[in-house]
C-alpha positions in Angstrom: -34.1 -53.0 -6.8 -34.8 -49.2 -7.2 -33.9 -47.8 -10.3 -31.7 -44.6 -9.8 -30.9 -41.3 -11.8 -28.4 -41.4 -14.3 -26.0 -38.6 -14.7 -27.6 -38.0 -18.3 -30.8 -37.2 -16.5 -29.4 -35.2 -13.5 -27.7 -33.0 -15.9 -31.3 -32.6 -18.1 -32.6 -31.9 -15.0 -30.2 -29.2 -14.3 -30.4 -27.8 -17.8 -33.8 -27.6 -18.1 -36.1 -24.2 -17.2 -38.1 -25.8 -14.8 -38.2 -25.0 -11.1 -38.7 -28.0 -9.7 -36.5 -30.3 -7.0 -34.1 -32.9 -8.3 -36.5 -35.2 -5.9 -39.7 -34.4 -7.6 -37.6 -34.6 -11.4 -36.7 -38.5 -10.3 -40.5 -39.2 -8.7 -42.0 -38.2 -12.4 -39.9 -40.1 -13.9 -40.4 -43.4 -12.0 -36.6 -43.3 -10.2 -34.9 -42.8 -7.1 -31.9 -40.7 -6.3 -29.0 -42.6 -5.7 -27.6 -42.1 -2.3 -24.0 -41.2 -1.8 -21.9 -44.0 -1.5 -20.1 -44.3 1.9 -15.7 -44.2 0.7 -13.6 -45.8 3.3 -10.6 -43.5 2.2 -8.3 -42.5 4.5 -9.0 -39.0 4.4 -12.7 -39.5 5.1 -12.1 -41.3 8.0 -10.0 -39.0 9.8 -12.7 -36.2 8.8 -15.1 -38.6 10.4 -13.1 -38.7 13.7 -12.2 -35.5 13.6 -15.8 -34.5 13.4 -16.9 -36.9 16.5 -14.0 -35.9 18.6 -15.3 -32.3 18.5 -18.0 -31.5 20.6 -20.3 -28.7 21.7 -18.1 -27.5 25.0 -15.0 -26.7 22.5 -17.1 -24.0 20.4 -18.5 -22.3 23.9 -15.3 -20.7 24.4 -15.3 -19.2 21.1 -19.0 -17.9 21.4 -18.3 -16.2 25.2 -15.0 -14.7 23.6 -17.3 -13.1 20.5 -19.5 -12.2 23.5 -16.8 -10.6 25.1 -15.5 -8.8 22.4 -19.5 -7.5 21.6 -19.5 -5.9 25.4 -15.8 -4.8 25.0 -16.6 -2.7 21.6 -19.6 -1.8 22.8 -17.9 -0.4 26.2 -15.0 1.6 24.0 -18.2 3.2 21.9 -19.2 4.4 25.4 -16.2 6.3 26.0 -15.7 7.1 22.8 -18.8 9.6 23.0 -18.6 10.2 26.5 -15.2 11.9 25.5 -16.2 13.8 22.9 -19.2 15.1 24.6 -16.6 16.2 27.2 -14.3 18.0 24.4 -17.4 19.5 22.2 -16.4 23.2 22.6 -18.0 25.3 25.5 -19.1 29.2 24.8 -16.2 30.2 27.5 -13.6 28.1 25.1 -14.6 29.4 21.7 -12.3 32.5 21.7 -9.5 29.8 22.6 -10.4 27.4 19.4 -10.8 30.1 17.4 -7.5 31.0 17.6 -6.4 27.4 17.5 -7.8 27.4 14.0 -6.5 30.5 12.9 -2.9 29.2 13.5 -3.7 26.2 11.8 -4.3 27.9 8.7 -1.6 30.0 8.8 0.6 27.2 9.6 -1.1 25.2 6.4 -0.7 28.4 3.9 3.0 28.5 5.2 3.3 25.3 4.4 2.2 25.2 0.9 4.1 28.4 0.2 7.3 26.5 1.2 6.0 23.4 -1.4 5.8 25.4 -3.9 8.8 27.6 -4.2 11.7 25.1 -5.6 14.4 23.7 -3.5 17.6 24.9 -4.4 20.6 23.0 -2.2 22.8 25.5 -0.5 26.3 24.2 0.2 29.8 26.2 -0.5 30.0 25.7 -4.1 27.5 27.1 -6.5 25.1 24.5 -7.8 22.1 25.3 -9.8 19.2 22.7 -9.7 15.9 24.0 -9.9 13.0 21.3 -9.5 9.4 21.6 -11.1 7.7 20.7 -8.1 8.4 20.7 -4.8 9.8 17.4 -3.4 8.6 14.8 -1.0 10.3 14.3 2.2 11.5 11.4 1.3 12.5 12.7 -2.6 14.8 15.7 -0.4 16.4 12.5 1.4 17.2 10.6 -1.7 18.4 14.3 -3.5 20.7 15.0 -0.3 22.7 11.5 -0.6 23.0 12.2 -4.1 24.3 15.8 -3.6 26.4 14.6 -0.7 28.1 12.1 -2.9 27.7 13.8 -6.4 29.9 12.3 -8.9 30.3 9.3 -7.3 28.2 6.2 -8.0 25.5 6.0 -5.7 23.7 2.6 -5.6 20.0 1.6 -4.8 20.8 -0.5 -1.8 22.6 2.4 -0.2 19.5 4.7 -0.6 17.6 1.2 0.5 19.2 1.4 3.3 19.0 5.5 4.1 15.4 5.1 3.8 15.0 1.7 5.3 13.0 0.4 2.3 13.1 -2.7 0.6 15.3 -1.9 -2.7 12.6 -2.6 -5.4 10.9 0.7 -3.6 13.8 3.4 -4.2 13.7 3.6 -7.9 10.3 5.3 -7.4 12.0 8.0 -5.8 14.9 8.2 -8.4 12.1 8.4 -11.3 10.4 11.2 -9.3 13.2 13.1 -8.8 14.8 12.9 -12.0 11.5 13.9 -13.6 10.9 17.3 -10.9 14.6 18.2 -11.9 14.7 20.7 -14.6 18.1 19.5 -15.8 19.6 16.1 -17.1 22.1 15.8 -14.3 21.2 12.5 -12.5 22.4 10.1 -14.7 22.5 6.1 -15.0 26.4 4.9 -14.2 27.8 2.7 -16.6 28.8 -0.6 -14.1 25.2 0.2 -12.4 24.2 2.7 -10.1 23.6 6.3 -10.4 25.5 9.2 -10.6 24.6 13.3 -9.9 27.0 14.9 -12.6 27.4 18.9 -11.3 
């Protein structure tokens, strides 16, 4: 009877700096490898059915689908630059983009001009709330349901529900807004909730 590694040795073997097999380790000295013994658990035998029952035919249809998807991609890349070879910009059209692009910019520098001058609400009483920045969309959404119900409690799920957000989302906002505000007039309620005091 063979005599086979012992896990002391294996793990010398593993341990030690030189590059050689486990098979060549148990040759030199004088011993086999042990093979692994066969377990007639449960688990390993439906593994073992499993396995058999599978055969070649079932991963074929897998393969001509990746195939398919390969040719599909490959297809859409086609169009892809066959369209944008038809859009790439003609001498006759440059005038035409030209302006395009000017009116972008303009639109853009409008834009940022409107971002940065602060939103002041404008309904029939006087309120004065100035903002450091300008606010998101978003931010102006949360700010009008406040200002539409200021001094009333206003409570996370309602703004949840305004901004169809989950509710752990809309105190994000509230911290943003109440740190763009220049003054201390979105306050915490006392039975929850938060309040716009004006």
């Amino acid at each position: 009877m063979p005599e086979y590694l012992s896990k002391e040795e294996i793990r010398k073997w593993r341990s030690s700096l030189e590059r050689i097999t486990l098979e060549e380790y148990a040759a030199r000295l004088g011993k086999v490898i042990q093979e692994e013994k066969h377990d007639d658990s449960l688990v390993d035998s439906v593994m073992l059915r499993s396995l058999n029952s599978m055969s070649v035919e079932s991963y074929t249809p897998t393969a001509e689908k990746i195939q398919t998807l390969a040719i599909k991609s490959f297809n859409k890349e086609k169009e892809i630059k066959q369209v944008s070879k038809e859009t790439t910009v003609k001498p006759a059209k440059k005038q035409e983009t030209k302006k395009l692009h000017e009116n972008k910019e303009t639109n853009k520098q409008e834009q940022l001009k409107t971002k940065e001058m602060p939103v002041m609400p404008s309904l029939n009483e006087d309120i004065n709330i100035s903002f450091k920045k300008a606010l998101t969309a978003r931010e102006q959404i949360v700010f009008d349901y406040f200002l539409a119900n200021k001094n009333n409690i206003v409570y996370a799920k309602d703004l949840a529900s305004i901004l169809e957000l989950p509710r752990d989302y809309v105190y994000k906002y509230i911290k943003n807004l109440r740190s763009k505000m220049n003054e201390d007039v979105l306050q915490n309620a006392d039975n929850g909730g938060y309040l716009l005091k004006v």
